[in-house]
CHARMM-style PDB file with segment names, atoms N, HN, CA, C and O in Angstrom:
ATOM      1  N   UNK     1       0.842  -1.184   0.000  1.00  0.00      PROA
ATOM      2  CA  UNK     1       0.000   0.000   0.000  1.00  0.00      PROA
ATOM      3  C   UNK     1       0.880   1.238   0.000  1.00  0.00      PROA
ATOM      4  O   UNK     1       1.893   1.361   0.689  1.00  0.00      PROA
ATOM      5  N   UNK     2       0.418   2.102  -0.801  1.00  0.00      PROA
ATOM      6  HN  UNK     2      -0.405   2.003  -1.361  1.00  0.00      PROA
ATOM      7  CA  UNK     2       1.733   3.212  -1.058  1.00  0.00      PROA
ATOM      8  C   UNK     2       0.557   4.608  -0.673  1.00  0.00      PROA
ATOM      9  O   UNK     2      -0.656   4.608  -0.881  1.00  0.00      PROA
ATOM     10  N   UNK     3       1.228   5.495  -0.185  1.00  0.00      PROA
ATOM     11  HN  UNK     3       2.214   5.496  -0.017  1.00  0.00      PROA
ATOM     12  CA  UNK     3       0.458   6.087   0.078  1.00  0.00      PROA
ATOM     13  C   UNK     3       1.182   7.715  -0.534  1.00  0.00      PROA
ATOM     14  O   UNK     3       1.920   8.409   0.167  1.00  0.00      PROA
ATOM     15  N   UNK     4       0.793   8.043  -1.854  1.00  0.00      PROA
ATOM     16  HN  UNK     4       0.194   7.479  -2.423  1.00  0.00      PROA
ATOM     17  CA  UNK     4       0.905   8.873  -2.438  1.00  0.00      PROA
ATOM     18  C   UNK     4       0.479  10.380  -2.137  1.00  0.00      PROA
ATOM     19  O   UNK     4       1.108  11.434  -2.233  1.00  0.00      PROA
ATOM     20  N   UNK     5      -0.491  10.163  -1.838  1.00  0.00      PROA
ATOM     21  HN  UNK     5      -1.002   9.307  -1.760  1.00  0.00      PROA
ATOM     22  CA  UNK     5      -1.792  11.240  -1.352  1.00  0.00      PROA
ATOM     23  C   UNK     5      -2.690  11.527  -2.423  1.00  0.00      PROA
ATOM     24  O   UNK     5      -3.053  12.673  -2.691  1.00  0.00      PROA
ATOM     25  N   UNK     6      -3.298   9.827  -3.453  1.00  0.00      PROA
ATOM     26  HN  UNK     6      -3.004   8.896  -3.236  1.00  0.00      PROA
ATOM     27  CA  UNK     6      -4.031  10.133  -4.064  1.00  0.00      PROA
ATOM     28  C   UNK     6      -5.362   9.867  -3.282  1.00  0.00      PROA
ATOM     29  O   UNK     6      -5.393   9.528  -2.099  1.00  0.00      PROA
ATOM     30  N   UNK     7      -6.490  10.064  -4.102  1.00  0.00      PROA
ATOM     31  HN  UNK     7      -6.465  10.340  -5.063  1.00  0.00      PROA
ATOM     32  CA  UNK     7      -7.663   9.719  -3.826  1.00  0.00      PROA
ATOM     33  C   UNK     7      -8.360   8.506  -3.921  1.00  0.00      PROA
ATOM     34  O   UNK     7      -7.969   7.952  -4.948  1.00  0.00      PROA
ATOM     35  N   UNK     8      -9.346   7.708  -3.250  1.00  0.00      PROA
ATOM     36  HN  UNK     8      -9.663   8.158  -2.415  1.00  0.00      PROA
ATOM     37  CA  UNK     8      -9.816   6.344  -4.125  1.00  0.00      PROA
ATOM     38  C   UNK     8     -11.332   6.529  -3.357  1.00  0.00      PROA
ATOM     39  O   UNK     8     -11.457   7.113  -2.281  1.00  0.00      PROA
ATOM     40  N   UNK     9     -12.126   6.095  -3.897  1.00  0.00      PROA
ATOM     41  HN  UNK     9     -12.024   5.620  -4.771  1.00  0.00      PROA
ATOM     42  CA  UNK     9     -13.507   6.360  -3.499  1.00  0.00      PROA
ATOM     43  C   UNK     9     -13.911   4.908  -2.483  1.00  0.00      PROA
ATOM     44  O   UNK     9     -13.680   3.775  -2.904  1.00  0.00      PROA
ATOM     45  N   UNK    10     -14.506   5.152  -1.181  1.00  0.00      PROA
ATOM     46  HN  UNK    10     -14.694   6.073  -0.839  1.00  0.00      PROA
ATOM     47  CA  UNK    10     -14.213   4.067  -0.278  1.00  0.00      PROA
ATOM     48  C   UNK    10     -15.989   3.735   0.324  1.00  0.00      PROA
ATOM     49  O   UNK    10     -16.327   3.016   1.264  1.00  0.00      PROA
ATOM     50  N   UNK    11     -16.879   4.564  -0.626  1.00  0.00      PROA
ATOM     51  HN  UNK    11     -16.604   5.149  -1.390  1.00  0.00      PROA
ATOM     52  CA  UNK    11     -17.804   4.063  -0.557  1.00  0.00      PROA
ATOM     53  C   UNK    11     -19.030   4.424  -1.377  1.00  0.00      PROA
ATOM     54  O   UNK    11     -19.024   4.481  -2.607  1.00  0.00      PROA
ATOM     55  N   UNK    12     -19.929   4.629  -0.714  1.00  0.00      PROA
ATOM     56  HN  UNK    12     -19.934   4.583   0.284  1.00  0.00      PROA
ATOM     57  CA  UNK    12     -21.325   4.895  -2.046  1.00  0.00      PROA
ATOM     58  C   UNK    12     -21.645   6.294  -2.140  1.00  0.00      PROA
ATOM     59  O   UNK    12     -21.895   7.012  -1.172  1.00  0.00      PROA
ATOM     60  N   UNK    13     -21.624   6.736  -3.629  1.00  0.00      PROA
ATOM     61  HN  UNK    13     -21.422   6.153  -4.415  1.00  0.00      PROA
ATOM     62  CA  UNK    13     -22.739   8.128  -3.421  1.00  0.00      PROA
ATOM     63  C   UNK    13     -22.884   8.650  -2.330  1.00  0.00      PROA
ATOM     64  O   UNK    13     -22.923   7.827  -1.415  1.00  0.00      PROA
ATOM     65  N   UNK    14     -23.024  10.139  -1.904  1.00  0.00      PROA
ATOM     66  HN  UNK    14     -22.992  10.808  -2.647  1.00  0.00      PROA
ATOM     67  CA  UNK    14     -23.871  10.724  -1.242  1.00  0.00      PROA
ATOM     68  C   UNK    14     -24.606  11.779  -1.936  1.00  0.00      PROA
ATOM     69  O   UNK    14     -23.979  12.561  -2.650  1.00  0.00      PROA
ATOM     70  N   UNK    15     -25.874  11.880  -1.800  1.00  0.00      PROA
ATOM     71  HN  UNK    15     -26.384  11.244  -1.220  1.00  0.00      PROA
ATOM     72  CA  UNK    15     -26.023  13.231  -2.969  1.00  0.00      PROA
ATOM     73  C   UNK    15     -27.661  13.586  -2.001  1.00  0.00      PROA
ATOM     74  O   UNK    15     -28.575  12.814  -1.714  1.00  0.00      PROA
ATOM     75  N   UNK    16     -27.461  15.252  -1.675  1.00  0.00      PROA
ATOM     76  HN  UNK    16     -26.718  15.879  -1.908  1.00  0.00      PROA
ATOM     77  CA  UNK    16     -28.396  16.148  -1.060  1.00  0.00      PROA
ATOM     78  C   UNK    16     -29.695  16.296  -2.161  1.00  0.00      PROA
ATOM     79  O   UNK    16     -29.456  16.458  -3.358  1.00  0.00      PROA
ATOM     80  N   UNK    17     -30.461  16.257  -1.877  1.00  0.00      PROA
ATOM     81  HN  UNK    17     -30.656  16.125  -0.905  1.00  0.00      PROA
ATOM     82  CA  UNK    17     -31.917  16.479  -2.341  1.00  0.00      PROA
ATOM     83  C   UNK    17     -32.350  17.943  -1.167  1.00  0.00      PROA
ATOM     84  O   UNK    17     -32.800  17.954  -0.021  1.00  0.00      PROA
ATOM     85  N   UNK    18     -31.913  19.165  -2.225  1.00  0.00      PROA
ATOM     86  HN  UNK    18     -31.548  19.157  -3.156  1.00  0.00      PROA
ATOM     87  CA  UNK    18     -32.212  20.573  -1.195  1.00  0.00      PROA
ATOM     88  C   UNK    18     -34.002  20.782  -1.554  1.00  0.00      PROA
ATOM     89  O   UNK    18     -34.608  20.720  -2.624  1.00  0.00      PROA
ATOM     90  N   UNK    19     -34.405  21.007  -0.358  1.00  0.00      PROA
ATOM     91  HN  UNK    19     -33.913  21.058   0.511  1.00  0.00      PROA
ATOM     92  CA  UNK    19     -35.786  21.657  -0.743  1.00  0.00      PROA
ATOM     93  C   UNK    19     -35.780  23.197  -0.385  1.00  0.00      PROA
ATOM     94  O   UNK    19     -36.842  23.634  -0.829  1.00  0.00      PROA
ATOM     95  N   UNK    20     -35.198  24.032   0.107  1.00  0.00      PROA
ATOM     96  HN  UNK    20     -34.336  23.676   0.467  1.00  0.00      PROA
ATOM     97  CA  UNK    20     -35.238  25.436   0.371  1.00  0.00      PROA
ATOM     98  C   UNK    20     -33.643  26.178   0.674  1.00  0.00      PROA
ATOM     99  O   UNK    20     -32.663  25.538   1.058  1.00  0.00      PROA
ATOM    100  N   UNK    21     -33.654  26.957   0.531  1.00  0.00      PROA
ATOM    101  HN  UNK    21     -34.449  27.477   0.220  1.00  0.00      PROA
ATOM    102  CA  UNK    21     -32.412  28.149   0.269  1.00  0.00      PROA
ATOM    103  C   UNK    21     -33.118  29.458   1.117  1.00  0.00      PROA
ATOM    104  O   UNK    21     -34.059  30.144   0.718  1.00  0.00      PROA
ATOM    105  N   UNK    22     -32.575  29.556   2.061  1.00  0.00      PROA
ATOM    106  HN  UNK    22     -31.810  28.999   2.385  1.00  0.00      PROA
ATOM    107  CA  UNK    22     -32.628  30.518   2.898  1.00  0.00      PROA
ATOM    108  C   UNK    22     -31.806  31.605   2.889  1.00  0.00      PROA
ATOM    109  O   UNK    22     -30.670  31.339   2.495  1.00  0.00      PROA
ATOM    110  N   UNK    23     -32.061  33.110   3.289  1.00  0.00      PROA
ATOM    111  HN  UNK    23     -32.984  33.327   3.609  1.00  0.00      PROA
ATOM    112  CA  UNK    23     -31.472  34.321   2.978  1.00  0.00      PROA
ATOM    113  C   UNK    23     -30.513  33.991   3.773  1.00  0.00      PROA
ATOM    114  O   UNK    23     -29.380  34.264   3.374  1.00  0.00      PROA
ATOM    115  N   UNK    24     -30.631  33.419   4.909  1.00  0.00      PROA
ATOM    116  HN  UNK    24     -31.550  33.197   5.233  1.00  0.00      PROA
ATOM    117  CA  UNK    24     -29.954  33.178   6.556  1.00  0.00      PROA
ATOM    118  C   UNK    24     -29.747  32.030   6.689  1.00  0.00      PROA
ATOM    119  O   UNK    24     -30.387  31.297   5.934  1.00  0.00      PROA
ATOM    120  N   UNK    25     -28.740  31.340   7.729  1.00  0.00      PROA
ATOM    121  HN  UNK    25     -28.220  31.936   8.342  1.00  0.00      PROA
ATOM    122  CA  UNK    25     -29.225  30.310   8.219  1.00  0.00      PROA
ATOM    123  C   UNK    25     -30.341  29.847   9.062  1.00  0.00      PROA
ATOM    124  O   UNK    25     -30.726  30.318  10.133  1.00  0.00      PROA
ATOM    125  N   UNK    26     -30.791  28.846   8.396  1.00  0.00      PROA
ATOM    126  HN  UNK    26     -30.478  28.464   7.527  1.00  0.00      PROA
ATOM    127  CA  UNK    26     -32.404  28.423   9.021  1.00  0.00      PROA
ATOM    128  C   UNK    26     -33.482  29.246   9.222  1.00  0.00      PROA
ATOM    129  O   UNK    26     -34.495  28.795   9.758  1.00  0.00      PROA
ATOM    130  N   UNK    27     -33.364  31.070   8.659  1.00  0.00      PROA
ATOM    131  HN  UNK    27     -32.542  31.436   8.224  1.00  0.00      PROA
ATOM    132  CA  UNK    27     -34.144  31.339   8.633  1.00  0.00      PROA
ATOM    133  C   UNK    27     -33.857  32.488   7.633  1.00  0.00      PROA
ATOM    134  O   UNK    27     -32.870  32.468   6.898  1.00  0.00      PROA
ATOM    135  N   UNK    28     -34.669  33.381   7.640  1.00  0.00      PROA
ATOM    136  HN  UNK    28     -35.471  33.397   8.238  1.00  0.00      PROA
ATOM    137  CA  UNK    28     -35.070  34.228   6.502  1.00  0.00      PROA
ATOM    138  C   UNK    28     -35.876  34.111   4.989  1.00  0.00      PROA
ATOM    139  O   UNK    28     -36.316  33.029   4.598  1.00  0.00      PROA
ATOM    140  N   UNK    29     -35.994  35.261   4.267  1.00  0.00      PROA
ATOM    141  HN  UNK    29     -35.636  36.139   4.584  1.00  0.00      PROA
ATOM    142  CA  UNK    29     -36.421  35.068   3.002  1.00  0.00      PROA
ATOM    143  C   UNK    29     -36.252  33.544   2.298  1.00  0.00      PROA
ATOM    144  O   UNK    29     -35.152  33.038   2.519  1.00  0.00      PROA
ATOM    145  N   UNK    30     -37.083  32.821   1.567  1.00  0.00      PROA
ATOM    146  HN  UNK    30     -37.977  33.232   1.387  1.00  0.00      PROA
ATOM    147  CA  UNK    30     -37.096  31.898   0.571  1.00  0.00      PROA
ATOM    148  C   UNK    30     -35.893  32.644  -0.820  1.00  0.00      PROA
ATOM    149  O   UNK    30     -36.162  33.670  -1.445  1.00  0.00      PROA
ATOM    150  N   UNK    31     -34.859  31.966  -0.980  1.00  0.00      PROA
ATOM    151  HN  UNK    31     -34.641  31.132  -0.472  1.00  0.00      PROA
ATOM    152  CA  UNK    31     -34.191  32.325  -2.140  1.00  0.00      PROA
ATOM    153  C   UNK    31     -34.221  31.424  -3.080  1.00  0.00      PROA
ATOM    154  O   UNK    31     -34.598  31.946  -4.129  1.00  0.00      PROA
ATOM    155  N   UNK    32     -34.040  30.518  -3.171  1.00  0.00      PROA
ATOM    156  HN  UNK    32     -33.734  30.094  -2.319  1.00  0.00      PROA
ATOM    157  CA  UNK    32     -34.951  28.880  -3.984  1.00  0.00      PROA
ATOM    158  C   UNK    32     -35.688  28.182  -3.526  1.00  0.00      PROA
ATOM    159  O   UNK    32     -35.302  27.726  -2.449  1.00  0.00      PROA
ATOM    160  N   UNK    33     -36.990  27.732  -3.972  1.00  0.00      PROA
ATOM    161  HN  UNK    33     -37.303  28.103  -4.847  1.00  0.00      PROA
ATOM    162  CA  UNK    33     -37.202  26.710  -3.801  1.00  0.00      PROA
ATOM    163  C   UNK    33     -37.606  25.521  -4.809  1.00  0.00      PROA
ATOM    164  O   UNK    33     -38.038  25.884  -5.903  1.00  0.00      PROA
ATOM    165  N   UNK    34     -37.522  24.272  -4.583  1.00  0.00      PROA
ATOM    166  HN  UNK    34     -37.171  23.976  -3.694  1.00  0.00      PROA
ATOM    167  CA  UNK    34     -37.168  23.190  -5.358  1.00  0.00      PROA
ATOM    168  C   UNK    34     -38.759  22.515  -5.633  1.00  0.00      PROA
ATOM    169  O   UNK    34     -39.346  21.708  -4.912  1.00  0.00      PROA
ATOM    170  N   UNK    35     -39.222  23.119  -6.894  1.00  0.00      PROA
ATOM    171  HN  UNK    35     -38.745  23.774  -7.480  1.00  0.00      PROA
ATOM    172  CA  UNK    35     -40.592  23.145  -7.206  1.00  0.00      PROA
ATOM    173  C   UNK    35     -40.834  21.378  -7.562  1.00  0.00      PROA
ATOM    174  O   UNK    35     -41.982  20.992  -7.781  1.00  0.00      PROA
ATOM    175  N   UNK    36     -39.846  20.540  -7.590  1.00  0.00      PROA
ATOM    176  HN  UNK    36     -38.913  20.854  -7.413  1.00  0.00      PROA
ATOM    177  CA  UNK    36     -40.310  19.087  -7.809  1.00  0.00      PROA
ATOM    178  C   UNK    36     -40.446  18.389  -5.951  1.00  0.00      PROA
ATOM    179  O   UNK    36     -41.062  17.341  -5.759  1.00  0.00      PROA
ATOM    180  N   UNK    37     -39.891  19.036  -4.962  1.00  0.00      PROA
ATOM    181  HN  UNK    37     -39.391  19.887  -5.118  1.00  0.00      PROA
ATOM    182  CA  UNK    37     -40.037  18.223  -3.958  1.00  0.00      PROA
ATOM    183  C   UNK    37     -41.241  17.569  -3.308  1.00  0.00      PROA
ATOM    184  O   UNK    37     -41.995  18.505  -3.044  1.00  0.00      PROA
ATOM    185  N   UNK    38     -41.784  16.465  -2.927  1.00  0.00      PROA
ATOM    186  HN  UNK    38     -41.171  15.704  -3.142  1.00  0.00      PROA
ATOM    187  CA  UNK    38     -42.657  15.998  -2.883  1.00  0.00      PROA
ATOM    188  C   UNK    38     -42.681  15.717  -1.092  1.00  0.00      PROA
ATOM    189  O   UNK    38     -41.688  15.088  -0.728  1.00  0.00      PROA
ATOM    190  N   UNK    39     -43.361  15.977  -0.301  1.00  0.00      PROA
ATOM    191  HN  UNK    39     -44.168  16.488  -0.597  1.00  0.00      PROA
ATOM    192  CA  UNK    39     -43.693  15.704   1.357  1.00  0.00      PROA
ATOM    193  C   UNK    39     -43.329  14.200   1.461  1.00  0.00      PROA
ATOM    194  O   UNK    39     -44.412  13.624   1.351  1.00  0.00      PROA
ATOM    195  N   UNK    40     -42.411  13.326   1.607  1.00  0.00      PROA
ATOM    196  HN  UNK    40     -41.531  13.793   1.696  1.00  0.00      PROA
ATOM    197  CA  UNK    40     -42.726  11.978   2.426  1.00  0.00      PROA
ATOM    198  C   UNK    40     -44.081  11.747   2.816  1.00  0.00      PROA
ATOM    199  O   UNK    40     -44.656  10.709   2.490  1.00  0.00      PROA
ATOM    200  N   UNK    41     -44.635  12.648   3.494  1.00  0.00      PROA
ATOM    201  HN  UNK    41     -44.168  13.492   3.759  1.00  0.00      PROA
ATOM    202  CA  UNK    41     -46.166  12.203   3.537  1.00  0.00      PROA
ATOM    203  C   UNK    41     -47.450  12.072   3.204  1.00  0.00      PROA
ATOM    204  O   UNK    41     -48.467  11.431   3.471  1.00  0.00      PROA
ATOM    205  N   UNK    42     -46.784  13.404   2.127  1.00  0.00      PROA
ATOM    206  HN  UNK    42     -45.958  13.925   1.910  1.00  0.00      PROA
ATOM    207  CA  UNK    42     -47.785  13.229   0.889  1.00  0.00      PROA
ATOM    208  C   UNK    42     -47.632  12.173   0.196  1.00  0.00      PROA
ATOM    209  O   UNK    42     -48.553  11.761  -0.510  1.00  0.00      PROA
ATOM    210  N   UNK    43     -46.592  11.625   0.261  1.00  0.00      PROA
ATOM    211  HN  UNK    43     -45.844  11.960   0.834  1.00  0.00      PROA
ATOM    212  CA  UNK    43     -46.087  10.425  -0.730  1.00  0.00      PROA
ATOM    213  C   UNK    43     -46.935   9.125  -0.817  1.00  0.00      PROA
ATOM    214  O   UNK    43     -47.740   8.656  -1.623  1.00  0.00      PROA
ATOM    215  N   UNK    44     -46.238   8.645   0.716  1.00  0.00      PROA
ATOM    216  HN  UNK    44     -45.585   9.026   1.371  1.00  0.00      PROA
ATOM    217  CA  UNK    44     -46.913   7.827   1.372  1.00  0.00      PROA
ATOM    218  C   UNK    44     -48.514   7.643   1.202  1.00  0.00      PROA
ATOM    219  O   UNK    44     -49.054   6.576   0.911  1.00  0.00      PROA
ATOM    220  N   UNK    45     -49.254   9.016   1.461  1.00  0.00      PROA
ATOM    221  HN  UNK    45     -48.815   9.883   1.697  1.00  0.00      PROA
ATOM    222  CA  UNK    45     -50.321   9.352   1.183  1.00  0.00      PROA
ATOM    223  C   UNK    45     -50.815   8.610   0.306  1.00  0.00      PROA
ATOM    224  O   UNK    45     -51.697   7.805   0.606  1.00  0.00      PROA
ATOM    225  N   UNK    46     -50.331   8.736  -0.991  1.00  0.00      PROA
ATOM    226  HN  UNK    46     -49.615   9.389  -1.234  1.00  0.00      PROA
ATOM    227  CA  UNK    46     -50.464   8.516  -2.101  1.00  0.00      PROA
ATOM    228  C   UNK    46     -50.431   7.169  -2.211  1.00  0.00      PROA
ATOM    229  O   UNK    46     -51.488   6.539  -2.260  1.00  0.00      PROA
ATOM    230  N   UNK    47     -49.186   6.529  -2.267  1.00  0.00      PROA
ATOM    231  HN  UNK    47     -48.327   7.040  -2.227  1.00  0.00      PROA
ATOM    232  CA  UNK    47     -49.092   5.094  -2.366  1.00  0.00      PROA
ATOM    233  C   UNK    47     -50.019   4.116  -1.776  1.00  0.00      PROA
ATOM    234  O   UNK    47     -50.358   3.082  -2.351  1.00  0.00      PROA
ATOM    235  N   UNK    48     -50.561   4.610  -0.180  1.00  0.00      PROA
ATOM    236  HN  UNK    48     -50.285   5.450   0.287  1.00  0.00      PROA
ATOM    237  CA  UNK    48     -51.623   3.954   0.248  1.00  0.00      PROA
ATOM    238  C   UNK    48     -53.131   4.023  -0.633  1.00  0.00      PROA
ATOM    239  O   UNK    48     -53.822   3.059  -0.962  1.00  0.00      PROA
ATOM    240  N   UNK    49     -53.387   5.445  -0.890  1.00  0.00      PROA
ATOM    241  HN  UNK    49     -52.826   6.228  -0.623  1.00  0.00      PROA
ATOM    242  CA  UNK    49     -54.774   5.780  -1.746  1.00  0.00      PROA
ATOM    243  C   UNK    49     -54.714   4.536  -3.350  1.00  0.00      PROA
ATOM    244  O   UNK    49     -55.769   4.059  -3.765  1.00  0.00      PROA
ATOM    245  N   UNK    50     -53.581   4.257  -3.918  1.00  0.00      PROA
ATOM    246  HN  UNK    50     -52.724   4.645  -3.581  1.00  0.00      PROA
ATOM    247  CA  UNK    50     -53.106   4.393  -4.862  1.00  0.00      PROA
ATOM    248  C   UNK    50     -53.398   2.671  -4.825  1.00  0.00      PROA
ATOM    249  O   UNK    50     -54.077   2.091  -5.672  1.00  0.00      PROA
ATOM    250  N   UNK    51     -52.618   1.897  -3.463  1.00  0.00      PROA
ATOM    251  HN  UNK    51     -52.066   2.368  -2.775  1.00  0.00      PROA
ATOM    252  CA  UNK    51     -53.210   0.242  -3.080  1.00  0.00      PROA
ATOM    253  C   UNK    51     -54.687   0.214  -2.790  1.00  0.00      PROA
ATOM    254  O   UNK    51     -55.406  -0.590  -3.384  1.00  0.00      PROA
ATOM    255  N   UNK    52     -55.132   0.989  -1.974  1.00  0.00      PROA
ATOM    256  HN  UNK    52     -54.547   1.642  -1.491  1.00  0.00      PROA
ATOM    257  CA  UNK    52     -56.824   1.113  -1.903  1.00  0.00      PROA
ATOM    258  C   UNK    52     -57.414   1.205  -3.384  1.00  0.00      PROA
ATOM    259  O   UNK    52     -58.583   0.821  -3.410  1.00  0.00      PROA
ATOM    260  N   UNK    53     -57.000   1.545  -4.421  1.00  0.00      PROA
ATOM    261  HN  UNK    53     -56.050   1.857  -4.401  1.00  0.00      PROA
ATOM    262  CA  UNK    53     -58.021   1.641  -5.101  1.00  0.00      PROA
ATOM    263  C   UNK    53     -57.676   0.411  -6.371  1.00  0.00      PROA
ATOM    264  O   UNK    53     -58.463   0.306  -7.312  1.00  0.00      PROA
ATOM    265  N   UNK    54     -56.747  -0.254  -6.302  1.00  0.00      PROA
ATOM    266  HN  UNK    54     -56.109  -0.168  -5.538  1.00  0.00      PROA
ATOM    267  CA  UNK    54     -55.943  -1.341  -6.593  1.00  0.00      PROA
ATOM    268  C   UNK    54     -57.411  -1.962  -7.727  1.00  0.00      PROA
ATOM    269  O   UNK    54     -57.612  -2.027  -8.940  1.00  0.00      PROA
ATOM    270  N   UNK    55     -58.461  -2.457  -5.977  1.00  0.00      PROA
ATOM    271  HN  UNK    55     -58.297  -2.404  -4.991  1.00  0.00      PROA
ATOM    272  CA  UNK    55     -59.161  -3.449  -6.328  1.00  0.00      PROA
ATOM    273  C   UNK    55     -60.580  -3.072  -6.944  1.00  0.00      PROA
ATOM    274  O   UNK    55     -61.373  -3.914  -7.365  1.00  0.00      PROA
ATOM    275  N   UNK    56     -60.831  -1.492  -6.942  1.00  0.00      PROA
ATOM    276  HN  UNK    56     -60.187  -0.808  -6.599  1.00  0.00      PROA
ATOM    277  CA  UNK    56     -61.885  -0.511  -7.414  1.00  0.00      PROA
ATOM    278  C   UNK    56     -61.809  -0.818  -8.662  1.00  0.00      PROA
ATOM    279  O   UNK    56     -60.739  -0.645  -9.246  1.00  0.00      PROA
ATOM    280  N   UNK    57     -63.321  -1.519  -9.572  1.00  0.00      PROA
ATOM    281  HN  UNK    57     -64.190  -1.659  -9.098  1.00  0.00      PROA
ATOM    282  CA  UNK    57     -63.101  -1.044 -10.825  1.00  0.00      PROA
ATOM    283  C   UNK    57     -63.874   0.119 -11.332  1.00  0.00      PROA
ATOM    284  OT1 UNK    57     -63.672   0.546 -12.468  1.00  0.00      PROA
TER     285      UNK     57
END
């Protein structure tokens, strides 16, 4: 093992999904926001409505 001081990638992806951009930290003005983000619970929401109606014809 030689240790150069290169780089080697030692595990998986990480990648941020931002939903808001603040003037401040944690607070102030809206400066982006990320018009595809969807609530987890709206989601969920959904997926349940979505098996409920599975068997509806």
């Amino acid at each position: 093992m030689e240790e150069d001081g290169s780089l080697v990638e030692i595990g998986p992806r990480f990648t941020l999904n931002p939903i808001r951009i603040f003037d401040g930290s944690f607070i102030g003005q809206t400066i982006w926001s990320n018009p595809h983000f969807v609530n987890p619970n709206k989601y969920r929401a959904e997926l349940k409505k979505s098996a409920a109606n599975k068997y509806v014809n």
